[in-house]
C-alpha positions in Angstrom: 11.4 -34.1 -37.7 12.4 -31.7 -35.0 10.1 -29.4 -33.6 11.4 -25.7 -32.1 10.1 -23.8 -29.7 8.6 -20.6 -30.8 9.8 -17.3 -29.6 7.4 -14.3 -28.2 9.2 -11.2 -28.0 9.0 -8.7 -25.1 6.6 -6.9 -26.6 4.5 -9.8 -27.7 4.8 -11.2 -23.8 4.0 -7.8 -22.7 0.8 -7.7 -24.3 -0.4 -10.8 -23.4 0.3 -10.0 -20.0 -1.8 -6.4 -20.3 -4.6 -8.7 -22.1 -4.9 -11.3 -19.3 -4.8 -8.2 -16.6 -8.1 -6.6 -17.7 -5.7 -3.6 -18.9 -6.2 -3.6 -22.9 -9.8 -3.2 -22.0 -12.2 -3.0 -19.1 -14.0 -5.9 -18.4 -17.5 -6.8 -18.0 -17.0 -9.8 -15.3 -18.5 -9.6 -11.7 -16.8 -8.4 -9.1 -16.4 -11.7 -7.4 -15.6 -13.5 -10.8 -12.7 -11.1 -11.2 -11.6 -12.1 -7.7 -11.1 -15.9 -8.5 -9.9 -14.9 -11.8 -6.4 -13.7 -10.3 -6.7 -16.0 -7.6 -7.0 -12.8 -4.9 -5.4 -9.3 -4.5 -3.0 -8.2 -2.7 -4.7 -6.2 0.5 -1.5 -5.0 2.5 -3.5 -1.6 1.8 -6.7 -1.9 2.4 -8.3 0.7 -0.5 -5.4 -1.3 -2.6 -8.5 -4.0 -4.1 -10.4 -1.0 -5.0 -8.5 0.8 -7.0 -7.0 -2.4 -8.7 -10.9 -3.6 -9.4 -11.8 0.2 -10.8 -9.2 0.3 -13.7 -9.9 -3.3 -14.8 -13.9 -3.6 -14.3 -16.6 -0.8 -16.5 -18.6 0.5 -13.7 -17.2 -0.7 -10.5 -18.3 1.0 -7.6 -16.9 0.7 -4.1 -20.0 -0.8 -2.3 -19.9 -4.2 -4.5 -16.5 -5.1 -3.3 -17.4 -4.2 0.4 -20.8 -5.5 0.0 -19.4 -9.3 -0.3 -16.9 -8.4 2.5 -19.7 -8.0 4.6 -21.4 -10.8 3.3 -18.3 -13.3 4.1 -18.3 -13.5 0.3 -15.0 -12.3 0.2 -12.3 -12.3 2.9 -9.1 -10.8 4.0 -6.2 -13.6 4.6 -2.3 -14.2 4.8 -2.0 -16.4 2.1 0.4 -15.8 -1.1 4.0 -15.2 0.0 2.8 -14.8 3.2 1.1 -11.3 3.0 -2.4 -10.4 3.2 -4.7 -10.8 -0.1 -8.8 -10.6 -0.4 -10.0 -13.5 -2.3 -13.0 -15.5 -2.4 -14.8 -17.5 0.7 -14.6 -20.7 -1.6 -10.6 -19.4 -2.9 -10.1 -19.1 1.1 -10.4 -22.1 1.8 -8.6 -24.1 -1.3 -5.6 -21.8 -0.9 -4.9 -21.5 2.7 -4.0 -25.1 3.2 -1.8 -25.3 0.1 0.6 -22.3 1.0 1.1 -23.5 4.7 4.7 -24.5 3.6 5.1 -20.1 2.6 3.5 -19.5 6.4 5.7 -22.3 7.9 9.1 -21.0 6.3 8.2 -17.1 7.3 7.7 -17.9 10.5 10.6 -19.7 11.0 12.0 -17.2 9.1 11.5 -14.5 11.5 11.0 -15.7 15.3 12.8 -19.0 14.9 14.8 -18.3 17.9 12.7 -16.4 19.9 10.4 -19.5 19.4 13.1 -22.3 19.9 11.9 -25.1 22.6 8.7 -23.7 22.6 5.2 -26.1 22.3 3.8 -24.0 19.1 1.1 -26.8 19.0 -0.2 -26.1 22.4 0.3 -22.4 21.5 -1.9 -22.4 18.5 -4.5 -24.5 20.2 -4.9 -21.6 23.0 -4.4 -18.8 20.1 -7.6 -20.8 18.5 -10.0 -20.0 21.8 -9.2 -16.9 22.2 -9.9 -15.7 18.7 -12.9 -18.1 18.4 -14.3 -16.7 21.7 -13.5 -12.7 20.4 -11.9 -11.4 17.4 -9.1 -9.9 18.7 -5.7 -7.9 17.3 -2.4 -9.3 17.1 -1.2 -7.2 20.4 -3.8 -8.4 22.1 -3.4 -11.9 21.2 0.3 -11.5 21.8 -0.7 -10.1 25.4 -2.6 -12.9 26.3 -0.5 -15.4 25.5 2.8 -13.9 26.8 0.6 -14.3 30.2 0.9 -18.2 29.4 4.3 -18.5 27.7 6.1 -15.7 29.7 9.6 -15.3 29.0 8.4 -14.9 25.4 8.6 -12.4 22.7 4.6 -11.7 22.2 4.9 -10.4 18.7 6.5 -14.2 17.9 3.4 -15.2 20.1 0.9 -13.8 17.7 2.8 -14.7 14.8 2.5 -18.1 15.3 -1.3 -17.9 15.8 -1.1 -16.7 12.5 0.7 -19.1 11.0 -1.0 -22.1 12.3 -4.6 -21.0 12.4 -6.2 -19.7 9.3 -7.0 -15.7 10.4 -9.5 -14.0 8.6 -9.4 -9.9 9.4 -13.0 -8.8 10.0 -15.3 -5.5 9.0 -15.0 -3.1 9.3 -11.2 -3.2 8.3 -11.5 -4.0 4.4 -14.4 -1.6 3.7 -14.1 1.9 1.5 -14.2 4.8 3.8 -14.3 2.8 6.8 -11.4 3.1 9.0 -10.6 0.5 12.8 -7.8 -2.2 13.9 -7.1 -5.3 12.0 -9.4 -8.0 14.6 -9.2 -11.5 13.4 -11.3 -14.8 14.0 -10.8 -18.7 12.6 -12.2 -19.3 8.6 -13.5 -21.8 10.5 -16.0 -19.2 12.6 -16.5 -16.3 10.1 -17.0 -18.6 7.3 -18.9 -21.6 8.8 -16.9 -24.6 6.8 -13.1 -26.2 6.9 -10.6 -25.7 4.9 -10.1 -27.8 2.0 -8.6 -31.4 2.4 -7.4 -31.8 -1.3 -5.5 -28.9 -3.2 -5.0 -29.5 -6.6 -2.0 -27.8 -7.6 -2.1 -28.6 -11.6 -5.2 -26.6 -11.3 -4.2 -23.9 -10.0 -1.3 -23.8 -12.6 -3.9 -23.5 -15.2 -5.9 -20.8 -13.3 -2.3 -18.7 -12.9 -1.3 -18.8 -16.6 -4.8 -18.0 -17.8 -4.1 -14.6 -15.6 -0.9 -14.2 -15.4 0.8 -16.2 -18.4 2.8 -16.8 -20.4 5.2 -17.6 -17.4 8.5 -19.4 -16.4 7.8 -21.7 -13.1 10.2 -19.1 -11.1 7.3 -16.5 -12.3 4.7 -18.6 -10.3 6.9 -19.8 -7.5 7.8 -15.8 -7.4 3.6 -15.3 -7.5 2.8 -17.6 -4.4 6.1 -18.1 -2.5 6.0 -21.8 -3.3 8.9 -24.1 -4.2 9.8 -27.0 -6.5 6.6 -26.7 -8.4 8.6 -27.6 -11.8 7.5 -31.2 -11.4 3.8 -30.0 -11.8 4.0 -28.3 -14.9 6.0 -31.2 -16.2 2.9 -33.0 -15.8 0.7 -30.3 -17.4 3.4 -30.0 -20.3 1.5 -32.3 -23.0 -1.9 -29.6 -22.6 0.0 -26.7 -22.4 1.8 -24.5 -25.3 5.8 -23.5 -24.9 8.0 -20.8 -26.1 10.8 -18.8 -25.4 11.3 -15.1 -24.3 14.2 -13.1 -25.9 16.4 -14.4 -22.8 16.1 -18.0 -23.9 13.6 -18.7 -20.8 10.7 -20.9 -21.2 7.4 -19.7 -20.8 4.4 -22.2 -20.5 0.3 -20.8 -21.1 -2.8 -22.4 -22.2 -3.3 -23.0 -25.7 -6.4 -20.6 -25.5 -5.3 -18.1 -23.9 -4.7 -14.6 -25.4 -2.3 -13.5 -27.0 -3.0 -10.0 -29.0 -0.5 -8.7 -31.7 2.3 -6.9 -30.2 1.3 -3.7 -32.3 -1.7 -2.8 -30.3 -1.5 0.2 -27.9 -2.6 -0.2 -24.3 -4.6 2.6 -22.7 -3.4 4.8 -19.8 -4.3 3.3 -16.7 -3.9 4.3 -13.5 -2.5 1.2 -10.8 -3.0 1.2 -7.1 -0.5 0.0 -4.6 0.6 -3.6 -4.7 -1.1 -4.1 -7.9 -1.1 -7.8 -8.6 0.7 -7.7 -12.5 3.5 -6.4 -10.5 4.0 -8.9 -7.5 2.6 -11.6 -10.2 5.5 -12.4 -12.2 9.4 -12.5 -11.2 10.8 -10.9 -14.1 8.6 -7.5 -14.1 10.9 -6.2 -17.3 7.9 -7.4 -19.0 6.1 -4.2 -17.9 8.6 -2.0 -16.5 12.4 -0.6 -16.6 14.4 -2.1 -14.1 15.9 0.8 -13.3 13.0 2.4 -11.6 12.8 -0.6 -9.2 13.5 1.6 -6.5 11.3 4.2 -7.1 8.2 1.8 -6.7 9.2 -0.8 -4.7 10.5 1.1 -1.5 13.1 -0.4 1.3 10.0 -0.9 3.9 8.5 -3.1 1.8 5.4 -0.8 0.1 4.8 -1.1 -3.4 3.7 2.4 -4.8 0.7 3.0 -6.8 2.1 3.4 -10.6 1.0 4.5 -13.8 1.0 2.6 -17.1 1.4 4.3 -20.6 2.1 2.0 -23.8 1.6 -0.9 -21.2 4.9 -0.3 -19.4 4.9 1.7 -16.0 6.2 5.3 -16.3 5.8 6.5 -13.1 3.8 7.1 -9.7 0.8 8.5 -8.7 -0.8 9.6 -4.8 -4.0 11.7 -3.7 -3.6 13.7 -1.5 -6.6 15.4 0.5 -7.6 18.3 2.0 -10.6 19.7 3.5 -12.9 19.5 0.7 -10.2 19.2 -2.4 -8.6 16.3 -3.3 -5.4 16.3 -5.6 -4.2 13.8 -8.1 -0.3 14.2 -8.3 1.8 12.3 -11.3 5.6 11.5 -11.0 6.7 10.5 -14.1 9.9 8.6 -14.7 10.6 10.3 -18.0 9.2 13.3 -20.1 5.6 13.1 -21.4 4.4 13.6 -24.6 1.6 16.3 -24.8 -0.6 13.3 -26.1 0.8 11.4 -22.9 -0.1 14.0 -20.4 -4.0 14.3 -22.0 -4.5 10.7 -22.1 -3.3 10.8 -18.1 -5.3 13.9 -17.7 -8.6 12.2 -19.1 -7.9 9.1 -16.9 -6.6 10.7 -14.3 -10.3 12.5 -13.7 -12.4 9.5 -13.8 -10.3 7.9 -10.7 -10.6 11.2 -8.9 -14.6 10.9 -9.4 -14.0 7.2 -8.6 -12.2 8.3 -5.3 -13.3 11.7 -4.1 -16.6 12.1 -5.9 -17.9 15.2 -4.6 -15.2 17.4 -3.8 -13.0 20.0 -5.2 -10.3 18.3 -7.6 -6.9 19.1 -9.4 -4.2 17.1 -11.4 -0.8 18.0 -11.1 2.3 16.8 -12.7 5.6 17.2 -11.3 8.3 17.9 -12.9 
């Protein structure tokens, strides 16, 4: 008897997606929980974690995320495609040594030949001291070392320092309202243990699809800048459930996982920059037109904060400040329903009390 793979349709994929993101409903998990649960967030901005913890968690407040940065609970690292994510100190040191091959190729990548012939060993050893003696920036590290290796591009210098040792960017860079240059020190120093000698890959798998699933392999290699990770869900395929997206693609998750009726409706919610559902997943048509690509993923690389009605993003959101006011203006990509504009309205002032308690605040929509 032959056995077919089951279809999900857009929508169904869509809402799975929303449910696994904390975005059907807030959740009630800790701070730090929600951290390992999508295996870090992206921290290019550094209020960016905030805002994606306050429109997933009931009751988040500011202080409990910079309270465990403080506490070397939680740290600030390259890791994932190479960019900088806040994850846990235990998530720190399992993930670092598994994406070294992302850090190796982006390196390569971008100072190969300003780097050709040189010792990059011996480079990383004295890149080590210096940040182990004094966390320092990355034009600092660059300066000293061009001292040592003159002749040689200093920003390549640094980079390499950051490829090779594991960089954690210190308070008070991180913090809510807090505001100084990224300074860096070992994982080694800041967190008192090494990083981990075994990283099992088939279990991070697992943890990706429970947050991020149901996915295609591409969707994960797209997720941490890994390759040829194919062969590890072939080995997970006999504990894991299959099916097939509209495009004939096959999507793997855990049996499980959830998977809500494609009929529900998703709340408005607000997303901040580099919002991890977005940079998750390859083929983001599962929560957005491709058409607007452009107007939230920009050409120097930012990813804008967006807004999501009906569980698809509709447009683009920014506060802007002012003496004592602050201002919460909506882009939408299309026209708004009146019920559209309340529902944005109503969720629209609880992140402006979440952000700028205190002072004088306005909603605008443009037009």
């Amino acid at each position: 008897m032959s056995y077919e793979t089951p279809k999900l349709s857009a929508l169904a994929i869509n809402r799975a997606l929303l449910a696994r993101q904390m975005l059907l409903s807030r959740s009630n998990m800790s701070v730090l929980d929600t951290l390992e649960w999508f295996i870090g967030l992206q921290a290019q901005a550094p209020n960016a974690p905030y805002y994606s913890l306050w429109t997933r968690l009931n009751g988040f407040e500011q202080s409990q995320l910079s309270t465990l940065i403080q506490n070397r609970e939680a740290v600030r690292i390259a890791l994932m495609r190479s960019t900088l994510h806040l994850v846990s100190a235990k998530d720190c040191l399992l993930l670092r040594p598994w994406v070294q091959p992302v850090l190796d190729r982006g390196l390569k990548g971008s100072f190969g030949k300003a780097l050709s012939g040189i010792d990059l060993d011996s480079v990383a050893l004295e890149g080590r001291k210096l940040v182990e003696d004094e966390a320092r920036t990355f034009s600092e590290l660059g300066k000293f070392l061009a001292d040592q290796w003159p002749g040689v591009n200093s920003e390549a210098l640094a980079a390499v320092i950051r490829n090779y040792v594991p960089l954690i960017q210190i308070p008070p860079r991180g913090l809510w309202g807090e505001s100084g240059q990224a300074t860096h020190t070992s994982s080694e120093v800041w967190l008192g243990q090494s990083l981990s000698e075994h990283v099992d890959t088939e279990n991070l798998i697992l943890r990706y699809l429970a947050a991020y699933g149901p996915a295609t392999v591409k969707d994960m290699q797209a997720w941490c800048g890994l390759t040829r990770l194919k062969e590890h869900f072939e080995k997970l395929r006999p504990q894991l459930l299959t099916f097939l997206n509209e495009q004939g693609n096959e999507l793997f998750d855990l049996p499980d996982a959830p998977r809500p009726d494609a009929e529900v409706i998703p709340p408005a919610r607000f997303l901040g920059e580099f919002d991890q559902m977005l940079l998750g997943v390859v083929d983001r048509s599962r929560v957005m037109d491709i058409t607007y690509t452009k107007r939230i993923f920009t050409a120097n690389g930012i990813l804008r904060a967006t807004i999501l009605l009906n569980g698809y993003i509709t447009g683009i959101w920014k506060i802007e400040r002012e003496r004592n006011k602050a201002s919460l203006l909506i882009e939408p990509f299309r026209v708004l329903t009146n019920e559209e504009q309340a529902e944005l309205i109503i969720e629209g002032e609880k992140l402006l009390q979440f952000a700028a308690p205190g002072q004088e605040q306005d909603i605008r929509f443009s037009k």
